[in-house]
C-alpha positions in Angstrom: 0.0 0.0 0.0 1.5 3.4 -0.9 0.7 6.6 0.8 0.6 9.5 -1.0 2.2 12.0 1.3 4.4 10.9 4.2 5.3 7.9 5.8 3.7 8.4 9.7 6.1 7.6 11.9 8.6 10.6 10.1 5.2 13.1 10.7 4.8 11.9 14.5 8.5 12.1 15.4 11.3 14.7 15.1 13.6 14.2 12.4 16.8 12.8 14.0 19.6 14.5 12.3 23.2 13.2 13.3 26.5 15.2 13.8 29.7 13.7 13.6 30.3 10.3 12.2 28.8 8.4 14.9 25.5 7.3 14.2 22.7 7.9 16.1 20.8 5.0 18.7 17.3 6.7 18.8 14.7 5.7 21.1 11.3 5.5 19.0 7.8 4.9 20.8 4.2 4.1 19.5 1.8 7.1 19.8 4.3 9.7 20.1 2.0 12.4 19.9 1.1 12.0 23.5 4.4 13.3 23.8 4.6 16.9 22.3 3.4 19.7 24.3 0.3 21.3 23.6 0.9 24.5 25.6 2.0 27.5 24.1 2.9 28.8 27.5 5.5 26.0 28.4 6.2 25.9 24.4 7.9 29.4 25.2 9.5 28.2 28.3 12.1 25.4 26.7 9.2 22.6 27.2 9.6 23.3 30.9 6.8 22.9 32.9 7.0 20.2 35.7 7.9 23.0 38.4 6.2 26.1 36.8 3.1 27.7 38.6 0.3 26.0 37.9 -2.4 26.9 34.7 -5.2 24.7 33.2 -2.7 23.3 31.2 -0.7 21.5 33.9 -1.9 17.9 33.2 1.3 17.8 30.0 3.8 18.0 32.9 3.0 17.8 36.2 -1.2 17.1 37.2 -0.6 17.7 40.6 0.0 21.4 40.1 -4.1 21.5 39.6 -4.6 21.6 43.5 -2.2 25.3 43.7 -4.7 27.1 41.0 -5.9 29.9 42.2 -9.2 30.3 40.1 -12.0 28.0 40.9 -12.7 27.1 37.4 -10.5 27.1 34.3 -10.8 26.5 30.8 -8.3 25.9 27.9 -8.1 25.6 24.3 -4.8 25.0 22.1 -3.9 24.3 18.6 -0.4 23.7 17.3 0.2 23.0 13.3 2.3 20.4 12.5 4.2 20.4 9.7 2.9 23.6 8.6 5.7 24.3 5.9 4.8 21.1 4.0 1.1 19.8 4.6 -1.3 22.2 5.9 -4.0 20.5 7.2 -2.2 19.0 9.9 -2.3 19.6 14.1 -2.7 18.8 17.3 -6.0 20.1 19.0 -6.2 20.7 22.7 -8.7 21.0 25.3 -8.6 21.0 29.0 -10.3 22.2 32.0 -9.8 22.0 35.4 -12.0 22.8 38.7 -11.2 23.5 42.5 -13.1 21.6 44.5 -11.3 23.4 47.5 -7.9 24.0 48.4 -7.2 20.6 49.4 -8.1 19.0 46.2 -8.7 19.5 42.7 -9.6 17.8 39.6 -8.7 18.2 35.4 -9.7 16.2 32.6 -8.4 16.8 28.5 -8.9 16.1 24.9 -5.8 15.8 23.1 -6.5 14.9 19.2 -3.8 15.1 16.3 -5.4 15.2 13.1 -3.1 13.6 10.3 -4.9 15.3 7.5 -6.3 13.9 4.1 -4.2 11.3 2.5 -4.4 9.4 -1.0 -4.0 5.3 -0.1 -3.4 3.4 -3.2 -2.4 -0.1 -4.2 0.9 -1.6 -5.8 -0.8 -0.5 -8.8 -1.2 3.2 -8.0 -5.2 2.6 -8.1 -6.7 5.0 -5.7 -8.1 3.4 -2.5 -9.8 6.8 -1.7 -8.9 9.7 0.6 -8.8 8.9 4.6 -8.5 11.1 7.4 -6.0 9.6 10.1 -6.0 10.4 13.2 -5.4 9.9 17.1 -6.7 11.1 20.4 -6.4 10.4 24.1 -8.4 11.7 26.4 -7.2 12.1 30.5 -8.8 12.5 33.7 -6.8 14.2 37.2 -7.4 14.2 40.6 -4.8 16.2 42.6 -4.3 16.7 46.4 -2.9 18.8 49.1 0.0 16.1 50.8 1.0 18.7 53.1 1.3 22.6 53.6 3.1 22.9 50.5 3.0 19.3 48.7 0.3 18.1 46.6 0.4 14.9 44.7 -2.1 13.7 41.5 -2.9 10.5 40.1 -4.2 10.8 36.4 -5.4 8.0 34.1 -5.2 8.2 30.3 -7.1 6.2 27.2 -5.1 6.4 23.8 -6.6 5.7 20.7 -4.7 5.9 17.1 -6.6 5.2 14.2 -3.6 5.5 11.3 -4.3 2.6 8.8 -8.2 3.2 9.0 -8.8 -0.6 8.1 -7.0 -0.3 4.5 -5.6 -3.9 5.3 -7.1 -7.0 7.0 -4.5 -7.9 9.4 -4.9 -4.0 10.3 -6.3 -2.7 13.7 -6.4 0.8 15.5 -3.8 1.4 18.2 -5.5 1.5 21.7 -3.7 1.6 25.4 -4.4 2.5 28.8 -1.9 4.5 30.6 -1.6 6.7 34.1 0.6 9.0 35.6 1.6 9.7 39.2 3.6 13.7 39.7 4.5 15.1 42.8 4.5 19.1 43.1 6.3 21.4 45.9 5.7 25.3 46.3 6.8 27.0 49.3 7.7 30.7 50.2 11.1 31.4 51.1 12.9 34.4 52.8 16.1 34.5 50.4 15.7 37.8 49.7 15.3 41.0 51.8 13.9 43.3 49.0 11.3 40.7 47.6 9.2 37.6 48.3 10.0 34.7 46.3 8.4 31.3 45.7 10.6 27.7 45.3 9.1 25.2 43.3 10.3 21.3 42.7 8.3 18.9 40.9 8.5 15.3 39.7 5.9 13.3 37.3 6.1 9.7 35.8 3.9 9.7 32.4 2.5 7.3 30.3 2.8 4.6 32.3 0.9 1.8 30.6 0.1 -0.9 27.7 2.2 -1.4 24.8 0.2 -1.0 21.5 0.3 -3.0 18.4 -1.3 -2.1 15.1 -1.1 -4.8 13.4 -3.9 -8.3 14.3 -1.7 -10.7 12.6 1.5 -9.9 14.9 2.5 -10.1 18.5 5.3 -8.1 18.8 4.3 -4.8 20.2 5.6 -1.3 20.8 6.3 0.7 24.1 4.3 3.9 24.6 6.3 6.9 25.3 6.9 6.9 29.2 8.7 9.6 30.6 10.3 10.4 33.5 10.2 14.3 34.3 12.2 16.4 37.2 12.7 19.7 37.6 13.1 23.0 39.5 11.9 26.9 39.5 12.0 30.1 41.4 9.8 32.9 41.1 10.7 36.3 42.3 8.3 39.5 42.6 10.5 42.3 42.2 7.4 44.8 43.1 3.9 44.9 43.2 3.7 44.8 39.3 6.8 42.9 37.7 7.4 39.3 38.5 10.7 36.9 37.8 10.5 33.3 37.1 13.3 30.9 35.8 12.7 26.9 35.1 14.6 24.1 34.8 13.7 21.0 33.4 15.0 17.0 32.8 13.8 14.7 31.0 14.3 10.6 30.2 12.2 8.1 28.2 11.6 5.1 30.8 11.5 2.8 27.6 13.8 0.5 26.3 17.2 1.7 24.5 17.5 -0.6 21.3 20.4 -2.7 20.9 23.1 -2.2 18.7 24.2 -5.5 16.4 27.5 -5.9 14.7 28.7 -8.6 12.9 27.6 -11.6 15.6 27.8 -9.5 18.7 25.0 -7.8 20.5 25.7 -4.6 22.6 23.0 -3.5 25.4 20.1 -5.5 26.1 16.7 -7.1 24.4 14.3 -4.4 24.3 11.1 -6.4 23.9 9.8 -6.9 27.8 7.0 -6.3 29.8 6.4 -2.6 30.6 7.7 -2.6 34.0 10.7 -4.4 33.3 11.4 -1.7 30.5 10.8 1.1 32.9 13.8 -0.7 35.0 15.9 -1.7 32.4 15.5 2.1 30.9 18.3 2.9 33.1 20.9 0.9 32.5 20.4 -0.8 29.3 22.8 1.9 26.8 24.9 -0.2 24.5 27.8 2.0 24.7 28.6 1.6 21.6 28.1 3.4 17.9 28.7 2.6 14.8 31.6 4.9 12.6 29.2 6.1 9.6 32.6 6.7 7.2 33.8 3.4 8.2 31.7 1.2 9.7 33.7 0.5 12.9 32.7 -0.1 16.0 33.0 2.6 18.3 33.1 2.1 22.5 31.4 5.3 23.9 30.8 3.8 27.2 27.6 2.9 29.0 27.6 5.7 31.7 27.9 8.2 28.5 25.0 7.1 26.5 22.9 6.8 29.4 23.8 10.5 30.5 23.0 10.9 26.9 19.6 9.8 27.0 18.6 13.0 29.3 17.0 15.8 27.7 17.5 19.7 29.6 15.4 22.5 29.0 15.4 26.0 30.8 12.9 28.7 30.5 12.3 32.3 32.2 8.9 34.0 32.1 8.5 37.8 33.4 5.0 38.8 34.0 4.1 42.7 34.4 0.7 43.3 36.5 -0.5 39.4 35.6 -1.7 41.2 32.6 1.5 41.2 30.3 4.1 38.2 29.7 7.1 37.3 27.8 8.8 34.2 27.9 12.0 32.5 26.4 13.4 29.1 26.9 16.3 26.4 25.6 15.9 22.7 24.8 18.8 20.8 24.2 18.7 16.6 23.0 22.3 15.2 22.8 22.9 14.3 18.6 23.2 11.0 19.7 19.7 10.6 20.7 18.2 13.0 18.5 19.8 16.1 18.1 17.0 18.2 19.0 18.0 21.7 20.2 15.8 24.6 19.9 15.3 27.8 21.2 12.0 29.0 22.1 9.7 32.8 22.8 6.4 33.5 23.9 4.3 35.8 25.2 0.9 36.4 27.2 -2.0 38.7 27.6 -4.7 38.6 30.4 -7.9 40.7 30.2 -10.6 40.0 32.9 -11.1 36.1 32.9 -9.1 35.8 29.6 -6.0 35.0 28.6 -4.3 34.3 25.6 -1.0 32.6 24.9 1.7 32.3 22.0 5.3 30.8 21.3 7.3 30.5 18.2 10.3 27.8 18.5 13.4 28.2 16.2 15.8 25.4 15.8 19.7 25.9 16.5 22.1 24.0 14.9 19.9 21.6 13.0 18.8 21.0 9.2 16.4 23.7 8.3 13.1 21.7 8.0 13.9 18.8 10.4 11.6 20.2 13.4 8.0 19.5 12.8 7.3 23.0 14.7 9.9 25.2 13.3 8.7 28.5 12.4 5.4 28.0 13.6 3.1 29.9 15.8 1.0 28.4 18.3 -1.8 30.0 20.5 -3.9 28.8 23.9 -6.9 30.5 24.5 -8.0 30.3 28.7 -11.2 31.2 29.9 -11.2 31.4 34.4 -13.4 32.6 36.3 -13.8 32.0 41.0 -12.4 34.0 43.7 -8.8 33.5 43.7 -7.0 31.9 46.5 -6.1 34.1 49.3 -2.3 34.3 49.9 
């Protein structure tokens, strides 16, 4: 069967583009569109977003940031085009809202749907098998608590559904897995500073922790959903009663799987098809250490430590807020070229008016092949409707 347009799994996933002569040992997932954010907020901030303050939005990073909102009632809606250079009727479609039930607890639910656009099938004869509409969704469901004075913790589950094929074969089948996440969050005021008040922030979230998915009816071998372990830090500062200060800083690590690397009638690293808890384990210690020279196909030893190291992504992000009416953001994310070579740097900006807000970031790649970031020179926009008393301080 021949599609038209693009092969899938180079629309859902950054182009890997490889520096050096060492070629790259990617980590690829099913359903990887559970994976890009949908926030133009933390989309301005570096992809940071597991220790930011806490929006409608939160559930991407870190769900447990619901319980510290301080509206009653918040509504979001996102759109990010994908692609938008080559197909144009491609995107990822967000909706969220979250409610206060008081300020012990809190609960969120989302809509997350990608839209793959319209695409020709046809046979091994170019005969036209008609025009299809691919697409994927997973919708998500929070309920966040107050652990302590100034920890919270969440528990989300998730339904994914990916409907690529759209039964053009037999042995064909939608994608469908089950999948839950558990975050912690920490806010506390601290006394650091004698001229302002300041806020430290910590958080911690384990995503997508569920069922491998298989498309296929005919096969058994299935593919890991993209589970991801997130960690990071932030500090907000208000410098006065109108301007505010807030850095970010956030890692990030597939808990899936690194493939193995065969050469000749050796195997470096370990078998990557196990159970999903076993994979989570084995995520951490399971690098081959090795690459493969691309000019002369010799085996390289990069160590095991290295690669591992490698497989962390960092991103950093500062957001300045005048009055909570007016923001601008900027942020950094860097993916080692060995595992991806994503690196990006990205702006944003804010406006809040009553119980509106809107939100925009642009991302512009550093370093890589013009083209090879599904987002590049894109602009993406959230629109968030709140409304309740807001928390007293």
């Amino acid at each position: 069967m021949k599609i038209k347009k693009l092969l899938f799994a180079a629309l859902m996933m950054v182009a890997a583009v490889s520096y050096g002569q060492n070629s790259p040992n990617v980590i690829t997932t099913a359903v990887p569109f559970v994976s890009i954010n949908p926030d133009s907020r933390g989309g301005g901030l570096g992809d940071c977003g597991v220790a930011s303050t806490p929006d409608v939005y939160s559930m991407h990073y870190n769900p447990a940031k619901y319980v510290f909102m301080e509206n009653k009632l918040s509504v979001g809606l996102g759109y990010s085009p994908w692609l938008r250079n080559l197909v144009p009727d491609m995107g990822l479609a967000y909706l969220a809202a979250a409610y206060k039930i008081n300020d012990r607890s809190s609960v969120a639910a989302t809509l997350r749907y990608f839209n793959a656009g319209n695409i020709d099938f046809r046979d091994q004869y170019n005969h036209s098998l008609g025009q299809y509409n691919p697409n994927e969704w997973a919708v998500d469901a929070t309920y966040s608590r107050m652990l302590g004075d100034y920890l919270s913790g969440a528990v989300a589950g998730r339904f994914i559904y990916s409907n690529l094929i759209q039964n053009q074969a037999d042995y064909a089948r939608a994608g469908i897995s089950v999948a839950a996440d558990v975050a912690l969050y920490y806010k506390r005021p601290v006394e650091w500073f004698s001229s302002m008040d300041a806020d430290i922030m910590w958080g911690v979230n384990i995503n997508n922790i569920g069922s491998k998915v298989t498309y296929s009816a005919s096969n058994n071998r299935r593919d890991f959903i993209p589970t991801t372990l997130r960690a990071g830090a932030g500090l907000k500062l208000e410098l006065d009663d109108y301007n505010s200060l807030a850095f970010m800083f956030d890692l990030t690590k597939l808990l899936v799987p690194t493939p193995p690397i065969y050469y000749q009638d050796s195997m470096y690293g370990k078998d990557n098809d196990v159970a999903v808890v076993t994979g989570i384990i084995q995520s951490f210690y399971d690098a081959p250490g090795v690459s493969i020279n691309q000019s002369t196909g010799e085996l390289n030893h990069i160590g095991k430590f290295y690669e591992e190291l490698c497989e962390i992504n960092i991103g950093a992000g500062i957001e300045y807020w005048y009055n909570n009416i007016f923001s601008v953001r900027a942020g950094y994310f860097n993916e080692t070229a060995l595992k991806g070579n994503r690196k990006y740097v990205t702006v944003g900006a804010a406006l809040k008016y009553n119980v509106f807000g809107l939100d925009v970031s642009y991302l512009i790649p550093v370093g890589t092949v013009v083209g090879s970031n599904p987002l590049e020179n894109t602009l993406r926009f959230n629109l968030t409707y709140s409304m309740g008393k807001k928390k007293a301080d």
